[in-house]
C-alpha atoms as a printed R data frame, in Angstrom:
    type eleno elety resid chain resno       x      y       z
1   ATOM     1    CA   UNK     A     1 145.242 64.142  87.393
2   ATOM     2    CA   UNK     A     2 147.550 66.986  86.176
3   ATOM     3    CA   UNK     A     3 150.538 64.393  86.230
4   ATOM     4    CA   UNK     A     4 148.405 61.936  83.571
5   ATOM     5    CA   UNK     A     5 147.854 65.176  81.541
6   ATOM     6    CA   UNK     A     6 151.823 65.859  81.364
7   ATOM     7    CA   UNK     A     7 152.454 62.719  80.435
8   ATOM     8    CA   UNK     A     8 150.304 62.254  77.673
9   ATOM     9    CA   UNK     A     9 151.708 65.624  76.712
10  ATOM    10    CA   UNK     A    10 155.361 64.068  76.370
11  ATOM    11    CA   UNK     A    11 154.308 61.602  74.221
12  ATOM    12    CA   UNK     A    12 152.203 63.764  71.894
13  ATOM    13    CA   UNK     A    13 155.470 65.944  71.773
14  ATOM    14    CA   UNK     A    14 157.639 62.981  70.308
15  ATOM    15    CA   UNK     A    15 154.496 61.681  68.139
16  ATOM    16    CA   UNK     A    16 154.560 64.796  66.742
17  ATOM    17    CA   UNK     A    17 158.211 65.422  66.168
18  ATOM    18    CA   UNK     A    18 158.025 61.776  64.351
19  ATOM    19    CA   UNK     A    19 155.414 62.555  62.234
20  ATOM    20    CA   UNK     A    20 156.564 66.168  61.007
21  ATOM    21    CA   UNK     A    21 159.717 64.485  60.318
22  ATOM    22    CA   UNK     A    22 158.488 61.683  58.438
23  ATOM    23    CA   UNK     A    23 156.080 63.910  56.250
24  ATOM    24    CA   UNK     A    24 159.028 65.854  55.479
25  ATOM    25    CA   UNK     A    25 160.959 62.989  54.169
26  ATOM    26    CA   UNK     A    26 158.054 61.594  51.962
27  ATOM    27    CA   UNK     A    27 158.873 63.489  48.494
28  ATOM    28    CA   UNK     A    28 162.541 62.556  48.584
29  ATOM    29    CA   UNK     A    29 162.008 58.633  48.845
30  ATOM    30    CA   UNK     A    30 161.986 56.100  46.371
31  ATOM    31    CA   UNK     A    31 158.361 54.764  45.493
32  ATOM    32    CA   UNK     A    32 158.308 52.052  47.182
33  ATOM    33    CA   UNK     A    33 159.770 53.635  50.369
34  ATOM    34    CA   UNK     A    34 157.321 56.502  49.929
35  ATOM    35    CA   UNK     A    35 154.430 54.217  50.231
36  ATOM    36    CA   UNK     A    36 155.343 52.252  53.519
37  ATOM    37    CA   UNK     A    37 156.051 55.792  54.836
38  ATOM    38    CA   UNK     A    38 152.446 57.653  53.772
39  ATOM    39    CA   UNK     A    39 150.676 54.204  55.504
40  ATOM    40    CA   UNK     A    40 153.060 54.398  58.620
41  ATOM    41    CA   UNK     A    41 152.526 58.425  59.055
42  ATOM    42    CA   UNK     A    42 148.621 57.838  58.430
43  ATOM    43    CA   UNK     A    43 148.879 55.072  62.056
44  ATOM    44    CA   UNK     A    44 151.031 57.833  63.694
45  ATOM    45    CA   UNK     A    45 148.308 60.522  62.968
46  ATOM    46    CA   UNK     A    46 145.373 58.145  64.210
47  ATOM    47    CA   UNK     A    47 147.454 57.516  67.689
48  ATOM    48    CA   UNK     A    48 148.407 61.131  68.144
49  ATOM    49    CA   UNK     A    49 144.601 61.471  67.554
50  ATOM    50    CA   UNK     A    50 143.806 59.285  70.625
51  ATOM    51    CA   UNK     A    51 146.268 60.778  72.577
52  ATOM    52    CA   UNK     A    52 144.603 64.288  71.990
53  ATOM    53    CA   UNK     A    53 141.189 62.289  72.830
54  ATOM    54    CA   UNK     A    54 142.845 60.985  75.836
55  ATOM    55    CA   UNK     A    55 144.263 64.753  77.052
56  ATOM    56    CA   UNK     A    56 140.603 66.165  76.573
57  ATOM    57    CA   UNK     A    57 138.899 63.500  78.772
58  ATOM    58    CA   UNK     A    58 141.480 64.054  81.106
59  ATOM    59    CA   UNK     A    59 141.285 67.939  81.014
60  ATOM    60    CA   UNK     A    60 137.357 67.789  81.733
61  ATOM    61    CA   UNK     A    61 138.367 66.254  84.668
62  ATOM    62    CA   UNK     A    62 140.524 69.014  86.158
63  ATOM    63    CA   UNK     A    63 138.274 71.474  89.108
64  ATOM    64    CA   UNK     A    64 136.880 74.129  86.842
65  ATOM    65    CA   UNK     A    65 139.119 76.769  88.610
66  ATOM    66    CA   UNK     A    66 142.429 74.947  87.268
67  ATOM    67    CA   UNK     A    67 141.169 74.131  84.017
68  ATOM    68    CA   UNK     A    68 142.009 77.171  81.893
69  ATOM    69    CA   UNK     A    69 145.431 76.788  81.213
70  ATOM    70    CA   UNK     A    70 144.351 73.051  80.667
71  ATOM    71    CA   UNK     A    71 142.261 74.335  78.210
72  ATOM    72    CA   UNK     A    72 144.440 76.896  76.189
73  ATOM    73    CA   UNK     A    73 146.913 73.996  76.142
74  ATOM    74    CA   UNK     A    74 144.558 71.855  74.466
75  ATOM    75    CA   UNK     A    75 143.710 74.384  71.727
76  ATOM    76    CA   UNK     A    76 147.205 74.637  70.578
77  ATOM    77    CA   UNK     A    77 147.668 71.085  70.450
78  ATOM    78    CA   UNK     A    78 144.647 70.515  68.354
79  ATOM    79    CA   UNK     A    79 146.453 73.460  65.989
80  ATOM    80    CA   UNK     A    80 149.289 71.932  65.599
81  ATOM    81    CA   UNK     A    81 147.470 68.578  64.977
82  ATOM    82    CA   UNK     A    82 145.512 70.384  62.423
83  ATOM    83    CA   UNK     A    83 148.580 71.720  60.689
84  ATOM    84    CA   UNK     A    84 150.427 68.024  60.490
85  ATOM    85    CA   UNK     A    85 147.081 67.491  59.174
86  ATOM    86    CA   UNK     A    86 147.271 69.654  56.186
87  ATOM    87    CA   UNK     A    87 150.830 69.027  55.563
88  ATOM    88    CA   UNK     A    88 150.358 65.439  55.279
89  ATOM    89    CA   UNK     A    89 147.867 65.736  53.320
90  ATOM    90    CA   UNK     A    90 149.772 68.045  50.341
91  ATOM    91    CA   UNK     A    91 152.432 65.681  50.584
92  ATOM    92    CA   UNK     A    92 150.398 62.733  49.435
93  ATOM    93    CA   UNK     A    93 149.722 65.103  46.931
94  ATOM    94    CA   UNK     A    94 152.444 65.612  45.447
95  ATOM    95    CA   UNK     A    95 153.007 62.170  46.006
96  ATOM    96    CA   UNK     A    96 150.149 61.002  43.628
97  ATOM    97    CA   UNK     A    97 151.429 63.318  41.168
98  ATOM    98    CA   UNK     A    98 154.811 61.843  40.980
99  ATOM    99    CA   UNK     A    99 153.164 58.532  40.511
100 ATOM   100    CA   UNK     A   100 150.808 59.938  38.058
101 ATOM   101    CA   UNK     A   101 153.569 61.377  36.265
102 ATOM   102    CA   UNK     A   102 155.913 58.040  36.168
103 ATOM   103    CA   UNK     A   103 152.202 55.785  34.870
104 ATOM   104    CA   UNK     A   104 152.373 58.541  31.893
105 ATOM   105    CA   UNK     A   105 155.497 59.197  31.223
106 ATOM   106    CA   UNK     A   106 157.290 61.147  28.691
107 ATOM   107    CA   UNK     A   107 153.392 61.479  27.193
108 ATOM   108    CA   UNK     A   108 152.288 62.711  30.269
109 ATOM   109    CA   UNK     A   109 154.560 65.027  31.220
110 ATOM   110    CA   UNK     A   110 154.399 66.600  27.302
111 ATOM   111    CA   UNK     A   111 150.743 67.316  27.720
112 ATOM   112    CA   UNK     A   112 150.884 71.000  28.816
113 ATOM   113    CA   UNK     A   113 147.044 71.150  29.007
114 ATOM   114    CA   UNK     A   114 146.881 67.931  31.330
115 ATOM   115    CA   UNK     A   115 149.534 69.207  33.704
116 ATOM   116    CA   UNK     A   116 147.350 72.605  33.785
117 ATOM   117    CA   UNK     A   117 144.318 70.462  34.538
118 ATOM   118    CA   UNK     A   118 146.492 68.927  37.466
119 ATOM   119    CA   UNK     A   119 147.619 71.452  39.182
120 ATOM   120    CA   UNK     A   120 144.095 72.862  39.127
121 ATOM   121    CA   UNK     A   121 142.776 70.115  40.581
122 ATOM   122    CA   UNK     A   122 145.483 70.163  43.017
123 ATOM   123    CA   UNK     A   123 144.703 73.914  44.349
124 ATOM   124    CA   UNK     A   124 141.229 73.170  44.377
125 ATOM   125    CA   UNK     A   125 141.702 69.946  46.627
126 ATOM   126    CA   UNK     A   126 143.845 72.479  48.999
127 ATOM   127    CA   UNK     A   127 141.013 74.695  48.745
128 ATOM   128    CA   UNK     A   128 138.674 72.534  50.157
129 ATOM   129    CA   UNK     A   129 141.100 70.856  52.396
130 ATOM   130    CA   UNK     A   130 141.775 74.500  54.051
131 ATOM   131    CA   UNK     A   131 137.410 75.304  53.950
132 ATOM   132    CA   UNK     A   132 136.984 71.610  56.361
133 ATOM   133    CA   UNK     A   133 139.345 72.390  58.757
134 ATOM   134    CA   UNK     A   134 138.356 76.212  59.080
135 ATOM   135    CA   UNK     A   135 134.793 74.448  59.575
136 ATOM   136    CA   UNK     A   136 136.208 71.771  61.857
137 ATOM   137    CA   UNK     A   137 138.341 74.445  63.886
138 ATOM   138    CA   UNK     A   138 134.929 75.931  64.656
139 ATOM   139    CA   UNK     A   139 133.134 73.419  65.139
140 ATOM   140    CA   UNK     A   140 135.715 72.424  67.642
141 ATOM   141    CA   UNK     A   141 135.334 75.581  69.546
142 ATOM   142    CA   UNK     A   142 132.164 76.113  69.442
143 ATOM   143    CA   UNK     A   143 131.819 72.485  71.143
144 ATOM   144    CA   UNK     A   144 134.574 73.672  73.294
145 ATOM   145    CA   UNK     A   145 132.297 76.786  74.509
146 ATOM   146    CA   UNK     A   146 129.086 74.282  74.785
147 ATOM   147    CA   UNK     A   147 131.356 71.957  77.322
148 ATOM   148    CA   UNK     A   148 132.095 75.226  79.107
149 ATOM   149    CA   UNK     A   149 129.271 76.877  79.279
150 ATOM   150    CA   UNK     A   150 127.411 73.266  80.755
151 ATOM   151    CA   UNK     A   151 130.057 73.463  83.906
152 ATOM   152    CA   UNK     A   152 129.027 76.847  84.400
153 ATOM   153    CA   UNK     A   153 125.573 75.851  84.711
154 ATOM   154    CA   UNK     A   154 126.251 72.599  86.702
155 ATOM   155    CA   UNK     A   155 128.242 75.333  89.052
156 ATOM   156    CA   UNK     A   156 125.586 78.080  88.892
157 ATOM   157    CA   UNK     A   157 123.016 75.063  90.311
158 ATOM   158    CA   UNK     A   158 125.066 73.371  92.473
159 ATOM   159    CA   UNK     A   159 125.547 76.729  94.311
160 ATOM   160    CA   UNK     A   160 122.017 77.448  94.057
161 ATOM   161    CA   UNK     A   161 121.745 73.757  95.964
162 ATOM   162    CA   UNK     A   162 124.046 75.219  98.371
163 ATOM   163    CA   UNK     A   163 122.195 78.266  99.395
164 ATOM   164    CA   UNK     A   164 118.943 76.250  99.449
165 ATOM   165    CA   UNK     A   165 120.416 73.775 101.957
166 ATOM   166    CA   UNK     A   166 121.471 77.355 103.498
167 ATOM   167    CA   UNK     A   167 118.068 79.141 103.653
168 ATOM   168    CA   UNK     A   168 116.022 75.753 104.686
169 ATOM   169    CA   UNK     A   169 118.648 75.677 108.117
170 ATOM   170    CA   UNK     A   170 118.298 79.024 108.254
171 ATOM   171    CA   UNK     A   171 114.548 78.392 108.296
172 ATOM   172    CA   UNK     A   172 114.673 75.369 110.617
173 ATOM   173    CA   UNK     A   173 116.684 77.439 113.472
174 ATOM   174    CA   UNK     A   174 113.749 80.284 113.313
175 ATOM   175    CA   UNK     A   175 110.971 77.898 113.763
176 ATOM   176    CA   UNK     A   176 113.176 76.130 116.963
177 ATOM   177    CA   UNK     A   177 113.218 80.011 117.702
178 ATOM   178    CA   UNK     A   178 109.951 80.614 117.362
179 ATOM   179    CA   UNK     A   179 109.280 77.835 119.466
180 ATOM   180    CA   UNK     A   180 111.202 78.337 122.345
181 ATOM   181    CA   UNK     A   181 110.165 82.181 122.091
182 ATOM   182    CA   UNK     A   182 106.454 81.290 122.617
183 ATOM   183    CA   UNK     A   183 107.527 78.368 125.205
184 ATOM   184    CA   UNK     A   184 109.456 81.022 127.239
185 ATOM   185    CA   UNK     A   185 106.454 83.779 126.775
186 ATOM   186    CA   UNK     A   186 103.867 80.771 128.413
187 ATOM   187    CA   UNK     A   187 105.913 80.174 131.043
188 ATOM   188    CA   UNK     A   188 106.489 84.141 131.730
189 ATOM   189    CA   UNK     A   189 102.510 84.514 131.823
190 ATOM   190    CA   UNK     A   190 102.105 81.435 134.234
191 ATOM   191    CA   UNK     A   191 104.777 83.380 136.466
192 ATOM   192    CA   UNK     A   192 103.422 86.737 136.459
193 ATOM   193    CA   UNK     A   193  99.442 84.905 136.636
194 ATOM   194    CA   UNK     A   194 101.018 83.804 139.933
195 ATOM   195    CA   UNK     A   195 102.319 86.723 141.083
196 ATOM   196    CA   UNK     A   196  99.239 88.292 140.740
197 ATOM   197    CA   UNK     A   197  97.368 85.937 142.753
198 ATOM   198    CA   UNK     A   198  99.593 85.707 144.946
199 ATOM   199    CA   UNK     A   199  99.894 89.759 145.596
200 ATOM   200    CA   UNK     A   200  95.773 89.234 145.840
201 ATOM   201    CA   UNK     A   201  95.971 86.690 148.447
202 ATOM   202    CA   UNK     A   202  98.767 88.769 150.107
203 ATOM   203    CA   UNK     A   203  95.655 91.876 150.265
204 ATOM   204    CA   UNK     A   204  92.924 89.615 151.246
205 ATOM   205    CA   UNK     A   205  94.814 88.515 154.061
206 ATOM   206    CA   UNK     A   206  95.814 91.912 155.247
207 ATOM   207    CA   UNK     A   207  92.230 93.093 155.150
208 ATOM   208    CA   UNK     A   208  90.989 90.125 157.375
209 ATOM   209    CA   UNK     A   209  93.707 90.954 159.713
210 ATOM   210    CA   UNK     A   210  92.853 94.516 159.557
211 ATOM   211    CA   UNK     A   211  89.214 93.789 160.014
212 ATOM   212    CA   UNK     A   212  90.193 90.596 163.216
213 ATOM   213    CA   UNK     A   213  92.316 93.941 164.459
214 ATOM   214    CA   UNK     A   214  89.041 96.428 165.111
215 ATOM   215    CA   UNK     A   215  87.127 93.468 166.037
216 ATOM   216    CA   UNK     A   216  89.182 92.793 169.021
217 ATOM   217    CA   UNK     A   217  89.394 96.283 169.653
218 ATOM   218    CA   UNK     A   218  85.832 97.396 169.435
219 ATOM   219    CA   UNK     A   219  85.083 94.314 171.694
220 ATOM   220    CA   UNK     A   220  87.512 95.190 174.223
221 ATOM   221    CA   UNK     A   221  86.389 98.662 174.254
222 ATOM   222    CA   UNK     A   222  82.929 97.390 174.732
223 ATOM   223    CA   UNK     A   223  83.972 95.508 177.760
224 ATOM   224    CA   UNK     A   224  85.605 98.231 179.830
């Protein structure tokens, strides 16, 4: 499992290293150039998306008590991920400006107010940017704590399972106990009942003998 993990980890790491390199190129190509590169960068991003889709499933996977460092792993990867994100996204950008500023030219670029109105527009399309992925991050994590805290519970009950199972055995062998406790305490009275009768039998018999004994005597007494 751990060996799947690593190597969807090696090719996130060259994904990546593609795509940072690619975004950085963007502003310093030619137009047309620029535009193969923003649609080629945008398929990168969606496969290192799988791939981080791919690492999570896998990750769930792991035995809970090997899953941490799975886990932190994960967290940065979605970071950085997050951060190609953004970057990608400022370079299109500026990207749209340049071609903005080439459909206006020299008119456009003259209008002082327009380029204010731009670059406002710009910031507050950062701004927002910035706001979803703060809410995404934690969203992300707080997903990431649900998924967590449902193992612990699946844990907590199979363990209760466990000691169930436990205590019913535990349960089982006293009854067999219990059973062969009041077997053994039948059989003990039977024995002793007998012993008993016997010892009575034992006393009877010694009194008739005692009794035959003066009998005999007192007869031949009688006879002399």
């Amino acid at each position: 499992m751990s060996s799947d993990f690593e190597g969807y980890e090696q090719d996130f790491a060259v994904l990546t290293a593609e795509i940072t390199n690619r975004i950085a190129r963007v502003p310093r190509l030619p137009p047309d150039e620029k535009k193969q590169m923003v649609a080629n960068v945008e398929k990168q991003l969606e496969e290192a998306k799988e791939l981080l889709e791919q690492m999570d499933l896998e990750v769930r996977e792991i035995p809970p008590q090997s899953r941490g460092m799975y886990s932190n792993r994960m967290r940065s990867y979605k970071q950085e991920m997050g951060k190609l994100e953004t970057d990608f996204k400022r370079s299109r950008i500026a990207y749209s400006d340049e071609v903005r500023n080439e459909l206006l030219g020299d008119d456009g670029n003259s209008s002082e107010n327009q380029l204010i109105k731009l670059r406002e527009e710009r910031a507050h399309l950062l701004d927002n940017t910035e706001r979803l992925e703060r809410s995404s991050r934690r969203l992300e994590a707080g997903y990431q704590i649900a998924v967590e805290t449902e193992q612990i519970g699946q844990e907590m009950l199979e363990n209760l399972s466990h000691d169930r199972e436990k205590i019913q055995r535990a349960r089982e062998r006293l009854r067999e106990t219990d059973a062969n406790l009041g077997k053994s305490s039948r059989v003990l009275t039977g024995m002793l009942r007998r012993i008993i009768q016997n010892r009575i039998l034992i006393v009877i018999l010694a009194v008739v003998l005692v009794i035959t004994i003066l009998m005999a005597i007192t007869f031949s007494v009688r006879r002399h």
